[in-house]
Structures are given as C-alpha cells and as structure tokens.
Backbone as numpy.savetxt, mean C-alpha at the origin, in Angstrom:
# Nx Ny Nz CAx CAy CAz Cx Cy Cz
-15.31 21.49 4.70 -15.93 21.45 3.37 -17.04 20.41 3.37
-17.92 20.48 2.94 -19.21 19.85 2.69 -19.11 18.84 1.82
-18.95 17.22 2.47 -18.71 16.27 1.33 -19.45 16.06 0.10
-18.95 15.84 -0.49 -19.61 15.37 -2.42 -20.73 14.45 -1.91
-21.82 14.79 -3.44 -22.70 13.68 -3.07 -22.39 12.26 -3.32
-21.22 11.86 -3.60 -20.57 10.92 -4.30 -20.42 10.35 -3.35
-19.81 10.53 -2.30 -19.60 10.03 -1.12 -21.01 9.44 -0.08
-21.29 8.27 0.35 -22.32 8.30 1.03 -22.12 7.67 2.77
-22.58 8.70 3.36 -22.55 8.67 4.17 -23.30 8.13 5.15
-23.84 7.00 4.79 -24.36 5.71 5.13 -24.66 4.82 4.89
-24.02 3.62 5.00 -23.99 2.37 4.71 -24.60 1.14 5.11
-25.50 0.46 4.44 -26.49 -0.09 4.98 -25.89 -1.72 5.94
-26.61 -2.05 6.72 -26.26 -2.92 7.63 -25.06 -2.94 8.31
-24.61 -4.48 8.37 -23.66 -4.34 9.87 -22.57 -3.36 9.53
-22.31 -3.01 8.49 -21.17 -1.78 8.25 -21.39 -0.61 8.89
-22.98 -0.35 8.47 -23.33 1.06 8.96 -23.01 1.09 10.56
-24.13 -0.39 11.07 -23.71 0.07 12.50 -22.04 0.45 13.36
-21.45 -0.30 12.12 -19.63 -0.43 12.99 -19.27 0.64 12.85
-19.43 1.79 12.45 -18.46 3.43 12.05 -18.71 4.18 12.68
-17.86 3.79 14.00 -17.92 5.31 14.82 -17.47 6.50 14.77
-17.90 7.16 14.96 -16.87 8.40 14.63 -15.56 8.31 15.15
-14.36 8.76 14.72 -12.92 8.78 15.72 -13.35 10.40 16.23
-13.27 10.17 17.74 -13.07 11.05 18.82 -11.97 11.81 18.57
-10.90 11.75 17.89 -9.54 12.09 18.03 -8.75 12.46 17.23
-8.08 13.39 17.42 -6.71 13.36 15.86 -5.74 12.97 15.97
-5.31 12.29 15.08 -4.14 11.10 14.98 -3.32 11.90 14.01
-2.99 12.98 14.02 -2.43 13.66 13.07 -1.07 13.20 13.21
-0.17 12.91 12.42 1.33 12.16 12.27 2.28 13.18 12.75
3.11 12.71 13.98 3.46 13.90 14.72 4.75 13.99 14.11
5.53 15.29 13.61 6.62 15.69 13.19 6.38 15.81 11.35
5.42 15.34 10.77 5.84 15.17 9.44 4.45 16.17 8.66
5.19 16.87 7.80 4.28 18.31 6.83 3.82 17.53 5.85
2.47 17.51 5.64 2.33 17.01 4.20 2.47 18.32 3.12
3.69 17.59 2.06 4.00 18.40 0.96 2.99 18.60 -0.32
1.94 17.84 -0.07 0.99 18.19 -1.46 0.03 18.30 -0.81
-1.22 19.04 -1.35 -1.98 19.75 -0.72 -3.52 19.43 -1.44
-3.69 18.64 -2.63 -4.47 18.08 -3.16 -4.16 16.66 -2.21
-5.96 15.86 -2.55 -6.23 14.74 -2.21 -5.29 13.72 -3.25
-5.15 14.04 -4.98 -4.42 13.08 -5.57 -3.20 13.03 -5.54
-2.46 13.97 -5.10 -1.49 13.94 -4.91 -0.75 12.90 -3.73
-1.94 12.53 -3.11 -1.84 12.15 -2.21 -1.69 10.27 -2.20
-2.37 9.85 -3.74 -2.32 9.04 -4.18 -1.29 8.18 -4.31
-1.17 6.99 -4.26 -0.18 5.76 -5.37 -1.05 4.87 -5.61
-0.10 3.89 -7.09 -0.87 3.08 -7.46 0.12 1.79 -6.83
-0.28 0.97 -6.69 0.56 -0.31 -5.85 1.01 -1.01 -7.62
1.96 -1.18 -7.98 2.16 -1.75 -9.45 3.35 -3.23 -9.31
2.83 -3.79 -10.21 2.87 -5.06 -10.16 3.01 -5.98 -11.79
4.07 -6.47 -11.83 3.93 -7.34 -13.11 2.59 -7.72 -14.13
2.27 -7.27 -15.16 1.06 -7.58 -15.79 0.92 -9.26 -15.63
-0.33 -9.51 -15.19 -1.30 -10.57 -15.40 -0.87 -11.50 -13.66
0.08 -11.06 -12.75 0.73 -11.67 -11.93 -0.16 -11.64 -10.54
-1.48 -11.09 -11.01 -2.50 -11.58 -9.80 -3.49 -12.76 -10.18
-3.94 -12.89 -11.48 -4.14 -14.43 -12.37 -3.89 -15.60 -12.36
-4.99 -16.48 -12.46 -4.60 -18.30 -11.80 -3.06 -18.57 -12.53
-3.08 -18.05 -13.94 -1.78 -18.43 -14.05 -0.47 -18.36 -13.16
-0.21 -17.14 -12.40 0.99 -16.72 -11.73 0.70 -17.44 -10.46
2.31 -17.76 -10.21 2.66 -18.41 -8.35 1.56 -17.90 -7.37
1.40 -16.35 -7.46 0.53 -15.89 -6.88 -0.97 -15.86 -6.94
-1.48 -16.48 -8.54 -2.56 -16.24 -8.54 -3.33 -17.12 -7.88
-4.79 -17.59 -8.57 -6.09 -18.43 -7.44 -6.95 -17.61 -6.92
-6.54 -16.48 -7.14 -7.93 -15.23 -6.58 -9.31 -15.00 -7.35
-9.21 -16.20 -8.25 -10.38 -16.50 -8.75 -11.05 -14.88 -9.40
-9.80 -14.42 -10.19 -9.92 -12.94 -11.13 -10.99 -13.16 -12.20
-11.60 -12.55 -12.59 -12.35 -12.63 -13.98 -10.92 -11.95 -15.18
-11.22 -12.16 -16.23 -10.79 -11.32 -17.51 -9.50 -11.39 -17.25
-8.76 -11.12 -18.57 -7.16 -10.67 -18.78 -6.20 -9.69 -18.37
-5.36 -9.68 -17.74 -4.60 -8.21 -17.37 -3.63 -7.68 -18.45
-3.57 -6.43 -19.07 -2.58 -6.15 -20.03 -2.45 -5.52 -19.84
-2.78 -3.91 -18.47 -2.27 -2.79 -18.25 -0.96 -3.04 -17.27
0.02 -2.58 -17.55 0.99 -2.19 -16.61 1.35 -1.17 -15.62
2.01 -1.33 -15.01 2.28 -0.06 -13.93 1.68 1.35 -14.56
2.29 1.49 -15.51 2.46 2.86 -15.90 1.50 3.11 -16.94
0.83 2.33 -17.40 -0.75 2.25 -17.51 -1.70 2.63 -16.93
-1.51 1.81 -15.45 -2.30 1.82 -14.22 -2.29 2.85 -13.74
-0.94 4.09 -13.98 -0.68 5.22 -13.08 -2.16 6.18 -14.03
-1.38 5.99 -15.34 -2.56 6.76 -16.16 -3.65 6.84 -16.26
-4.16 5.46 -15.87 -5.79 5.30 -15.98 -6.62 5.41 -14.85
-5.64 5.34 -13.91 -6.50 6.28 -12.34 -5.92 8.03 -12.20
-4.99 8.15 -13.06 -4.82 9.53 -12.89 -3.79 9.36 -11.21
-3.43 8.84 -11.28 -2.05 9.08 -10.48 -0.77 9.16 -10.88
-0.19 9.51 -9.88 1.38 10.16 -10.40 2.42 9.73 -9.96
2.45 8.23 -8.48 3.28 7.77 -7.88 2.52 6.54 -7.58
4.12 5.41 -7.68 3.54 4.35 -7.48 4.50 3.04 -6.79
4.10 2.60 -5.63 5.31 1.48 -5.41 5.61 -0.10 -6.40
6.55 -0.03 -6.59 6.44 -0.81 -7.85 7.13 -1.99 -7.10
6.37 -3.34 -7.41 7.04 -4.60 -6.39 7.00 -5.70 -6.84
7.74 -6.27 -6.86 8.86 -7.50 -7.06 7.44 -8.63 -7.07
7.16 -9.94 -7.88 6.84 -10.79 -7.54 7.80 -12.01 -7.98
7.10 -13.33 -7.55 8.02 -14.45 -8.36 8.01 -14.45 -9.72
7.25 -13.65 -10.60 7.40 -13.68 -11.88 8.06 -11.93 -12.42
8.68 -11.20 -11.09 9.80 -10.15 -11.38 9.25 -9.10 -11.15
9.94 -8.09 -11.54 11.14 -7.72 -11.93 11.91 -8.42 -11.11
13.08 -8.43 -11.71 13.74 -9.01 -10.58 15.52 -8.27 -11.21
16.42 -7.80 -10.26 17.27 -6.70 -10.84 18.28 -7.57 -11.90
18.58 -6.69 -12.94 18.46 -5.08 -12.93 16.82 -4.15 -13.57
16.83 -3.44 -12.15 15.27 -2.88 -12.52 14.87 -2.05 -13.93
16.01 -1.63 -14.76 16.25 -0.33 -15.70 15.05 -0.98 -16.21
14.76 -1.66 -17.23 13.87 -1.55 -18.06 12.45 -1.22 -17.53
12.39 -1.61 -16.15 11.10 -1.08 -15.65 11.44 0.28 -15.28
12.31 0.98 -14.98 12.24 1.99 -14.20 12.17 3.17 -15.13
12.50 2.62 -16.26 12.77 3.85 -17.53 10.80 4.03 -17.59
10.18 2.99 -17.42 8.46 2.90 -17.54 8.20 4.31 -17.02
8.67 4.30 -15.86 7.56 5.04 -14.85 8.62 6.48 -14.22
10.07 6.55 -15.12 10.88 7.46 -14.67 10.03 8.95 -14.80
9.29 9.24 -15.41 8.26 10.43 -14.99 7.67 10.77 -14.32
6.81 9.51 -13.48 5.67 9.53 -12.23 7.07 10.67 -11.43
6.14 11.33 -10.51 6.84 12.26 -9.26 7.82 11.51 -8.11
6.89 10.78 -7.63 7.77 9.27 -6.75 7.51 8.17 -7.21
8.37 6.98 -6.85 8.83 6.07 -7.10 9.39 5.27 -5.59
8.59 4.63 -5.28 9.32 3.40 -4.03 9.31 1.71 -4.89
10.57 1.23 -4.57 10.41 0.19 -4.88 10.77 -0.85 -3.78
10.60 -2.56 -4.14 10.76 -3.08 -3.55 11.82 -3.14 -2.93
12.40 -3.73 -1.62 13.64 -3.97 -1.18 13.26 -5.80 -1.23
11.88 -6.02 -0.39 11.59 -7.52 -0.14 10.97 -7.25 -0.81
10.51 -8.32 -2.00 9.26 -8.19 -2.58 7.99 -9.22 -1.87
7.04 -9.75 -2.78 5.73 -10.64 -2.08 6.28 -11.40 -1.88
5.21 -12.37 -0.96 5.52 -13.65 -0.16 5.65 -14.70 -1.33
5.15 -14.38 -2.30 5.53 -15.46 -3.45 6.66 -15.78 -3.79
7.54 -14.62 -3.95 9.00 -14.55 -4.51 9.81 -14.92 -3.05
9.92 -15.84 -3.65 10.58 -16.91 -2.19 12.00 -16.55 -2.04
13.02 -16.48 -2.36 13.76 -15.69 -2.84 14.36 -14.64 -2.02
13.63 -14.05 -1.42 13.33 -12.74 -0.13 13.28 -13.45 0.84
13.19 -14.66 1.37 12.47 -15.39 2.73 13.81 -16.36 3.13
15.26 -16.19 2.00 16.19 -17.36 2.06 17.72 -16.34 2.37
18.37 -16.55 3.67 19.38 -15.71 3.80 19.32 -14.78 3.96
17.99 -13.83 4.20 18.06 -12.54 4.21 18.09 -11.44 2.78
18.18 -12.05 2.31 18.24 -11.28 0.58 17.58 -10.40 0.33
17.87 -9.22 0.11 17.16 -8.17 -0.44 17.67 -7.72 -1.87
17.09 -6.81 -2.32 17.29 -6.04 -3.19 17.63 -4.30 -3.15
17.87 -4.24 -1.66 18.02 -2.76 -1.29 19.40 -1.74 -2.05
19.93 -3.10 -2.35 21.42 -2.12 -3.51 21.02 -2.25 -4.42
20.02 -2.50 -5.77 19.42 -2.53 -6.28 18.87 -1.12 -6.93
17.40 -0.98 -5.04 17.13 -0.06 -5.00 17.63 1.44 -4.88
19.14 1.46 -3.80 19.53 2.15 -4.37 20.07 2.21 -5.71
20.68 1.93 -6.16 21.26 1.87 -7.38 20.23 2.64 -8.36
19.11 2.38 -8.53 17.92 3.24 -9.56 17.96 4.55 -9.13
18.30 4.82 -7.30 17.87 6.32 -6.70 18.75 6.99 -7.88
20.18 6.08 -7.94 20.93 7.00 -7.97 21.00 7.64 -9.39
19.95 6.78 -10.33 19.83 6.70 -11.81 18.54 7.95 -11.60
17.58 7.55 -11.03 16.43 8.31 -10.82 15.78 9.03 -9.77
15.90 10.53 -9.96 15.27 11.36 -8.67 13.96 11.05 -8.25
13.22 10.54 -9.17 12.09 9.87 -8.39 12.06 9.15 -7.42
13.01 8.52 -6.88 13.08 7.51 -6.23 13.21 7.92 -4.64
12.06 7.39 -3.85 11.92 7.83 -2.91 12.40 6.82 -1.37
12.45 5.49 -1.70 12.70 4.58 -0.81 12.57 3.12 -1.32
12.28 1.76 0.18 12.20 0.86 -0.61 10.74 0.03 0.36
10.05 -0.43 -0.14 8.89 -1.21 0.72 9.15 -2.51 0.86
8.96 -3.17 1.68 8.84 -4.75 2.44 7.49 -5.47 2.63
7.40 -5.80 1.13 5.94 -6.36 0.78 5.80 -7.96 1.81
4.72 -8.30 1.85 4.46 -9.70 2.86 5.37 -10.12 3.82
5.49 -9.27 4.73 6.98 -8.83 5.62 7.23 -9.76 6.79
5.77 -9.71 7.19 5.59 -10.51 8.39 4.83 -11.66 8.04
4.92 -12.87 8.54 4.22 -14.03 8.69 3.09 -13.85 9.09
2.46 -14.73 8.83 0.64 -15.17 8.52 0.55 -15.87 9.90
1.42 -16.21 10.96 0.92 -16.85 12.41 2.43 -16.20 13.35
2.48 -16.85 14.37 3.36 -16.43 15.35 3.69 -18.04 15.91
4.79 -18.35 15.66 5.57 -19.64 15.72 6.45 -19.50 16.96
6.44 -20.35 17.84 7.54 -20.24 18.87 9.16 -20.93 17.92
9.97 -20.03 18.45 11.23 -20.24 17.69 11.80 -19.87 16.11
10.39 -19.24 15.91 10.70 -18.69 14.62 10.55 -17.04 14.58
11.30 -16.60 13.82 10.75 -14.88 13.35 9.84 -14.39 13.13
9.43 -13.67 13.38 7.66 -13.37 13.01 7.99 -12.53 11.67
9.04 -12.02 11.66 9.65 -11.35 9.86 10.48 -12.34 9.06
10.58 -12.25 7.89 10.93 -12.86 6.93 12.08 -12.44 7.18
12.73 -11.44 7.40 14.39 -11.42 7.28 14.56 -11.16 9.06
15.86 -11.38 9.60 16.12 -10.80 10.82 15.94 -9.64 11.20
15.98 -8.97 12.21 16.21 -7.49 12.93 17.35 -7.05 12.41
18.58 -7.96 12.45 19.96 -7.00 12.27 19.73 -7.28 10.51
19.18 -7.65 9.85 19.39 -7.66 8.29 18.29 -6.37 7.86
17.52 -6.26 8.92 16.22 -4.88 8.71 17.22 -3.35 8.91
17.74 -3.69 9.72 18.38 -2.73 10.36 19.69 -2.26 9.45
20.38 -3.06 8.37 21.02 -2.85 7.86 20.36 -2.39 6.50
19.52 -3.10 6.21 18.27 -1.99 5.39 18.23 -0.83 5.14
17.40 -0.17 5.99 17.64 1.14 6.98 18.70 1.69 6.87
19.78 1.22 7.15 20.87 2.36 7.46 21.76 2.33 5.63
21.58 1.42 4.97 21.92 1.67 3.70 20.78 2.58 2.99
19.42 2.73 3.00 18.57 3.57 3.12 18.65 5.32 3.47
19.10 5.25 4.40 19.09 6.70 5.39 20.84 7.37 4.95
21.41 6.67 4.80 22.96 6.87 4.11 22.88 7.30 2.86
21.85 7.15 2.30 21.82 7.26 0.80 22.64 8.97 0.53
23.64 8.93 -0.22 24.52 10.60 -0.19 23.31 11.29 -0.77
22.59 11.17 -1.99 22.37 11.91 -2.97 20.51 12.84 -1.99
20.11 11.84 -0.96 18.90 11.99 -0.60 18.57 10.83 0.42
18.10 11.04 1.50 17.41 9.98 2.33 16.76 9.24 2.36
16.50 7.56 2.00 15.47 6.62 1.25 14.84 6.39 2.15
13.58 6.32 2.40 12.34 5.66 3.63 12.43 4.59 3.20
12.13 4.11 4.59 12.24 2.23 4.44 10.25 2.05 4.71
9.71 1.34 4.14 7.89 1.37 4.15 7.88 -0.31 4.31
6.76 -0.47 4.87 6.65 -1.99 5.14 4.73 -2.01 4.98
4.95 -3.19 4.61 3.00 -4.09 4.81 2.73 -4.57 6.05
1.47 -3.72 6.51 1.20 -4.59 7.60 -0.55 -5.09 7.67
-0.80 -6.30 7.51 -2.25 -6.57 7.50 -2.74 -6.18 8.95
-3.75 -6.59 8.88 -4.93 -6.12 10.27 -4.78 -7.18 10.89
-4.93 -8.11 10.24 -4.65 -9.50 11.26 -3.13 -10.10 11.75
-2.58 -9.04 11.34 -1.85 -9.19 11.83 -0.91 -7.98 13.27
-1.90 -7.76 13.70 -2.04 -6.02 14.28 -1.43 -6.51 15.72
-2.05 -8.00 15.90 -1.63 -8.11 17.69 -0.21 -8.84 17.70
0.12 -9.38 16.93 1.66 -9.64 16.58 3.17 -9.09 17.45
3.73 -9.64 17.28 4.64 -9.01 18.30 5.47 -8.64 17.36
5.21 -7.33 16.87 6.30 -6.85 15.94 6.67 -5.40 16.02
7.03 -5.01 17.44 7.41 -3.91 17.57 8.40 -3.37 16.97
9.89 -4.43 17.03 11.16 -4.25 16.79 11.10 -4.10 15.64
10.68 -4.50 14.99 10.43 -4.54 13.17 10.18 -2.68 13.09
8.79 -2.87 13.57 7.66 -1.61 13.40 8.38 -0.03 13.42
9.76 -0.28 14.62 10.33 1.02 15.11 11.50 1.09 13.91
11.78 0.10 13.36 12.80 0.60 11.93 12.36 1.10 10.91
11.00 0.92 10.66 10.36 1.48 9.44 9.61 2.68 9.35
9.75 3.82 8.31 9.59 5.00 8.13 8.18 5.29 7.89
7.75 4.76 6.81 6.33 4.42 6.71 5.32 3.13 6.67
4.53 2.91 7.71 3.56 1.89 7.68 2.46 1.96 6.78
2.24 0.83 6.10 0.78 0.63 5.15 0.11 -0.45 5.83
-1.21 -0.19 6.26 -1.98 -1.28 6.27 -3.18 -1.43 5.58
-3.12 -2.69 5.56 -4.34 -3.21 4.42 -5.01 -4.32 5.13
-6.45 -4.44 5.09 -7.38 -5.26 5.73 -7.15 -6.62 4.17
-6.64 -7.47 4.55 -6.75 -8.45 3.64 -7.68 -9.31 3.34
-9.03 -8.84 4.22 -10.47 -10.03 4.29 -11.66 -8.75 4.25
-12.38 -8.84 2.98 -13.64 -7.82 2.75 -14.28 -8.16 4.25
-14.48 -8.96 4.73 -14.98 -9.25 5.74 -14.79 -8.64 6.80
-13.70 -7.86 7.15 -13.05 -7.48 8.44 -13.06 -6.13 7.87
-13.77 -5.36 6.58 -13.77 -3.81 7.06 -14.84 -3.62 8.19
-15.44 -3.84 8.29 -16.46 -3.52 8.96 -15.65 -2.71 10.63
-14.67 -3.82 10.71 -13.52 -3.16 12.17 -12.82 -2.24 11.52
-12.95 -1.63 10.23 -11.15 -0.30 9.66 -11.31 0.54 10.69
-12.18 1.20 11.68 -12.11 2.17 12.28 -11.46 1.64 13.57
-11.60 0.83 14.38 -10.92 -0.49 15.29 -9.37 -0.77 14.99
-9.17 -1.17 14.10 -7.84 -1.61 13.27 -7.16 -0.42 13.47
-7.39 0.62 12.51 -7.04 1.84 12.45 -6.39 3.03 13.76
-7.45 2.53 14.37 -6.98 3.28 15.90 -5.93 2.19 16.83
-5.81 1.10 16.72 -5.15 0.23 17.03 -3.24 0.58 16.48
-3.58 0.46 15.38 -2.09 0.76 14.49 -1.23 1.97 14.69
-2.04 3.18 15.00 -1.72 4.21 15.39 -1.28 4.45 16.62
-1.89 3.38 17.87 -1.22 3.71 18.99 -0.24 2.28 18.57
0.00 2.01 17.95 1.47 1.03 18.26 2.44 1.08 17.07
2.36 2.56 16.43 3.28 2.98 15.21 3.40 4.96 15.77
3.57 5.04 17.20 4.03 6.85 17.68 4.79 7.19 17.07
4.78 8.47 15.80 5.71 9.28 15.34 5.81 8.78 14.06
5.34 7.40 13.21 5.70 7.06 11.86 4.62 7.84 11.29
4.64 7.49 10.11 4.01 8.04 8.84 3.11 6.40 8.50
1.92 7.28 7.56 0.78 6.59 7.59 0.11 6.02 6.76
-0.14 4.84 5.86 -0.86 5.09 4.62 -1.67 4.42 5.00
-2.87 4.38 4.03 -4.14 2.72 4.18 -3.86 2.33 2.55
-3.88 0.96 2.82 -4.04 0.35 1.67 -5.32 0.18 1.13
-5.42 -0.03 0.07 -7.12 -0.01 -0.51 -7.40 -0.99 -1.92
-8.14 -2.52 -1.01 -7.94 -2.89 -2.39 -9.33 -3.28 -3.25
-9.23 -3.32 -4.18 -10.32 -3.26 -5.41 -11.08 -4.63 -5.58
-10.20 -5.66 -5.04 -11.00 -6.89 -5.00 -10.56 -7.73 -3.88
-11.70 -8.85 -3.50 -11.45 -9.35 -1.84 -10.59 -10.22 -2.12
-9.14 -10.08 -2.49 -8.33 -11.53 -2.32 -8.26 -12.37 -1.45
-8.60 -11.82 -0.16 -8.55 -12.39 1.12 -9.55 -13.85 0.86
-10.48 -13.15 0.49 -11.67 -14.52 0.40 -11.95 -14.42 -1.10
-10.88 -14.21 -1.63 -11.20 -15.12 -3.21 -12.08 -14.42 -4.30
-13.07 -13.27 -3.64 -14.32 -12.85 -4.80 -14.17 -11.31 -4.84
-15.13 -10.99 -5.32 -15.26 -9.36 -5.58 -15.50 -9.16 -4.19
-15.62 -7.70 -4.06 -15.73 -7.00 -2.90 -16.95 -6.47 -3.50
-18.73 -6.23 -2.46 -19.14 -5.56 -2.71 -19.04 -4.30 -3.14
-20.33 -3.33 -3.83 -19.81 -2.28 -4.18 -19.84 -1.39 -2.65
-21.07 -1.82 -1.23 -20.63 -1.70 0.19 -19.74 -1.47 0.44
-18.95 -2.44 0.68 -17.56 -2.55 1.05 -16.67 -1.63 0.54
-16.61 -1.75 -1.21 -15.97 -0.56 -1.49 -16.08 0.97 -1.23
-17.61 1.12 -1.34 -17.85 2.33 -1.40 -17.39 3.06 0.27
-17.58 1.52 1.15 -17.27 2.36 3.02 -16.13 2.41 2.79
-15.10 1.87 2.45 -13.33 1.53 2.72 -13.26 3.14 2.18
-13.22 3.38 0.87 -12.89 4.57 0.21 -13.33 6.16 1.30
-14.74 5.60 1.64 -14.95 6.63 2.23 -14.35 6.98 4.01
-14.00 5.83 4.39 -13.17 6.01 6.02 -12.23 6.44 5.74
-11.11 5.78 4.25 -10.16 6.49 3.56 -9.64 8.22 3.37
-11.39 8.57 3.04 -11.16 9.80 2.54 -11.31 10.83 4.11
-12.26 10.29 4.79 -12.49 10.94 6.10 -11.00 11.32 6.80
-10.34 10.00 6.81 -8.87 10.25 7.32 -7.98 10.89 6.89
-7.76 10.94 5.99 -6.75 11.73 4.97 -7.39 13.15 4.78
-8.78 13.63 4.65 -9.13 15.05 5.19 -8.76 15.34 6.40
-8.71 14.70 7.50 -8.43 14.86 8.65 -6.87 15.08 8.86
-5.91 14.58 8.31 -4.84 14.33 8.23 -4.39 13.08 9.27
-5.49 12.34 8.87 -4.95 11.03 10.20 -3.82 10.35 9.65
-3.83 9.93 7.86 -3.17 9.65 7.30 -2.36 10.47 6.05
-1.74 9.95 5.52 -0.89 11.30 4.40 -1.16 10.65 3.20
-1.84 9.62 2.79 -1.88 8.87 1.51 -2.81 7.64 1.44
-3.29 6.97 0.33 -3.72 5.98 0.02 -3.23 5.28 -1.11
-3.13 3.76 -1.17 -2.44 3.06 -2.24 -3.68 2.11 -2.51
-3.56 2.10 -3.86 -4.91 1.31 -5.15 -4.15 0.40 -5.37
-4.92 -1.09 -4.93 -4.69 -2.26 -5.67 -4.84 -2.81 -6.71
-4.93 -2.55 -7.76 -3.40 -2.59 -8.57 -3.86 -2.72 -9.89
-2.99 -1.83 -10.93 -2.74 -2.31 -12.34 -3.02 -3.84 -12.70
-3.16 -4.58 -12.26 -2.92 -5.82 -12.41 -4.55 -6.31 -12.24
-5.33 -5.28 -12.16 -6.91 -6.14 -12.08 -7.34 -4.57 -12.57
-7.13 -3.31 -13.29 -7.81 -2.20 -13.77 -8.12 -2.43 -15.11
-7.99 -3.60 -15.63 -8.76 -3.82 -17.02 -9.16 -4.81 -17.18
-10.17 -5.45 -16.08 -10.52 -6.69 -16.13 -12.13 -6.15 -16.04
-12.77 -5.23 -16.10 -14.20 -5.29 -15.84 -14.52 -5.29 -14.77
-14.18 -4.83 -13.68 -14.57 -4.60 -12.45 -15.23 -3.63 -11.92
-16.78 -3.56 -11.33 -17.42 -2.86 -11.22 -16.74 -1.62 -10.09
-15.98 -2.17 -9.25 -15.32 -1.71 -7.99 -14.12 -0.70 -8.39
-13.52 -0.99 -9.81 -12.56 -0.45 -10.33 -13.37 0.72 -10.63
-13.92 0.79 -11.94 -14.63 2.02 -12.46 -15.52 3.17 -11.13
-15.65 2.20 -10.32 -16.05 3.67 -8.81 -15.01 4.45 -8.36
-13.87 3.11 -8.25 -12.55 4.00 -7.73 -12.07 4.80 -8.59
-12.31 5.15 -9.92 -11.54 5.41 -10.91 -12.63 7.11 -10.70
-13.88 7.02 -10.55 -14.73 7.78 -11.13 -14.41 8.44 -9.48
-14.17 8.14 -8.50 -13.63 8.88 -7.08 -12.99 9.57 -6.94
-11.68 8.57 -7.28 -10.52 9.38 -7.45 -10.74 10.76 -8.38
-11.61 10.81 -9.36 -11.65 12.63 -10.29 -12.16 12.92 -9.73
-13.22 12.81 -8.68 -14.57 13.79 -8.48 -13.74 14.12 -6.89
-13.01 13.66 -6.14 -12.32 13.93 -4.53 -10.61 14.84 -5.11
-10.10 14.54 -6.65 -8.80 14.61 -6.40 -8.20 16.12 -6.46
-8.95 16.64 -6.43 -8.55 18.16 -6.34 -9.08 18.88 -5.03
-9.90 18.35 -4.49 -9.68 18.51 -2.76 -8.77 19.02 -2.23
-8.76 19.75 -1.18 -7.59 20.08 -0.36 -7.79 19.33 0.91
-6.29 18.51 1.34 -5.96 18.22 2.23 -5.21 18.96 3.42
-5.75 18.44 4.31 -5.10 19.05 5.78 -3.22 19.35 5.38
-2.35 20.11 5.79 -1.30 20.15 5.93 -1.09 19.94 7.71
C-alpha cells in the first residue's frame, strides 16, 4: 500500500542519514496477529494522573501544564482500546478494583506485576503484585497479563542483580501467570536500548512479551540498530516498541523530527509485521499542550484503519 502523505519519508539531517532500510523480516516466529487494523494494534501506557510532574517521586521531567486526564481518558482521546496500566509510588497500589472498574471495557488490560523504579516497594524482598494481578483476571476478562516496569538496572554491578527481583522470584511470576485456570497471563517486561548489551538473557527467556523504549531523544537516530539488535537476542518472543511523546531521558520536548521519525520506523515495522504493537506514552502528559501529542493523536486516525500484516 502506498504510504499516506502524512507520513514523511525523509528526515532531515543526522536522522535522515541513520535509516537504513532493514534487509530482513523479523516476523515473530510462532505468533498470528489477531487484529488486523493498525489501531488495534495500539495501547496506551496509563499511569496515575499528574505522576509524571515535578510534584510526584517520579517527576523533574521538567513537564509544562497540568495533568487531569486519566487512563481511561487517555484511552479515549487517542482512540485506543487497550492499555497497560502501572503501578507508581503514588499507586495504585492493591486492591486494584477501583481502577479496574475505569477501564473494565477497553478489550485488553495488562497490569503491573512490578511497577516503576520509583515505587520502591518492588525492589525490597522480591514483592510483586502478581496475585493481585491475577485476582482482577479473575474479576475481569480483559485481563491479559502482567508487565515489569523499570525491571532492569540502569548499570551492571559486580555482585549485584542486574533485575530488581531474582530469577527464581521471575520464574515464579511466570508460572503463577501461565497457571492462570480461567486463561493464560503473559508475563511483558521494559527493556531500554541502553540497556540492550546487558547481560540479561535469563530474565529475557521468561518473558512473553518484550517492549523497548529508547529512553534518550538522542539515541533514535540508532532505532533501526537497537531494533535489529533486540530481535536477535529475544528468538521466538513477541514484540512491541515503546513510543514516547516527550524526551524524559534528557528532560525536554522531543522534536517534532524525532517524533515524526520514531512514529514512522514504528509504522514501517508493524506493516511489516516486525512487530505486533505500539505503546503511547502516556495519559499523564495528553493534556498538557504538547505539540508532539496532537501529531500522535492526528496519526493514530489517519494510519488506524490500515491493515496490518497477519
């Protein structure tokens, strides 16, 4: 199909020069994609209102404006229909019901098991929230699994874990996950780019679906590098890219460049079927005035009825 003019297919400076074509199909071996539109293909990453803001543990990302949309706000106002919904130090924190009744309509539903690196909480004993998570499956058919937000550490320490919880506490994850009677829960994890050469195989081979997200506007310029990297050291998982709306990594907006290439390597892949999905960063900055928001917003209608590769 002949891309939209919406899409541009060249990007000026060092971006332009970095986008090679992929030689190859990375098509995800064993797994059908069940929706056949591009939005379907969608989630929104959802997150406590205002909990990316100097106010919150997490904030300092130097946000403009107020946040007052919520998850299920956020699903509505990009026109999506699924969304991983995750834990910070300012919550949910269980019992999930009052959030889950929010968004018990969206189609899927993954929630946290670990939530962010903020919610410290997750990083002490091994603690999860995976009975939790089940526990909502069992309230709500939406419910598709559980994700392991800021999973891995930011360096590689001799004598320490390079994951926040052990192997045998991952692994027990997983198998309370995959046991589930009513339906089989995927276990999904975060993995940054910089954090790609890491020694985190053992981790990597328990988890069902990988997300990665370039956490520095700076470093799209390598997504096609990164990308082919992740794929040969994730054989047989399932695939998403993360996609986010502003450079937290370094504190400021993301050009509209930047945005406009990320979205579009995004969309190249997921026509291709390199990947099965993309996740939008977040309810938590879609009503702050962001020039980067209103493109993604105006993308997402003009790509979401597309047909994707099966």
């Amino acid at each position: 199909m002949k891309r939209i003019n919406f899409i541009k297919n060249a990007i000026t400076g060092s971006i332009a020069l970095s986008c090679p074509a992929m030689p190859f199909n990375l098509l995800t071996i064993g797994h059908n994609f069940e929706r056949l539109r591009l939005k379907d293909n969608f989630w929104l990453w959802g997150q406590n209102v205002g909990s990316h803001h100097v106010g919150s543990p997490e904030g300092g990302y130097k946000l403009p404006g107020v946040n007052h949309m919520d998850s299920k706000a956020g699903c509505d106002f990009f026109g999506i229909d699924k969304c991983l919904r995750v834990t910070m130090s300012t919550g949910p924190f269980p019992p999930f019901d009052a959030e889950a009744e929010k968004i018990k309509d969206l189609k899927e539903v993954v929630w946290s098991a670990i939530g962010a690196g903020g919610a410290k909480i997750y990083s002490n004993g091994n603690h999860s929230d995976v009975d939790e998570v089940i526990r909502m499956a069992e309230i709500y058919p939406n419910v598709t699994g559980a994700i392991m937000d800021d999973f891995f550490y930011g360096s590689e320490e001799p004598g320490r874990s390079i994951g926040r919880h052990s192997i045998e506490s991952i692994q027990n994850i997983r198998e309370k996950l995959h046991d589930f009677k009513k339906r089989p829960l995927n276990l999904w994890v975060v993995w940054y780019t910089y954090q790609l050469d890491f020694n985190v195989a053992e981790y990597l081979g328990l988890c069902d679906v990988i997300t990665l997200w370039t956490w520095k506007g700076s470093d799209l310029p390598a997504i096609d590098t990164n990308f082919r990297k992740m794929v040969d050291k994730t054989p047989g998982k399932r695939r998403l890219a993360g996609c986010y709306m502003w450079n937290y990594g370094e504190r400021k907006p993301l050009t509209m460049d930047q945005m406009k290439y990320q979205l579009d390597r995004y969309y190249h892949w997921l026509k291709k079927g390199d990947i099965e999905g993309i996740i939008f960063c977040s309810n938590c900055i879609a009503d702050i005035g962001l020039e980067t928001v209103e493109y993604t917003r105006k993308w997402i209608n003009q790509v979401g009825n597309e047909k994707v590769k099966r």
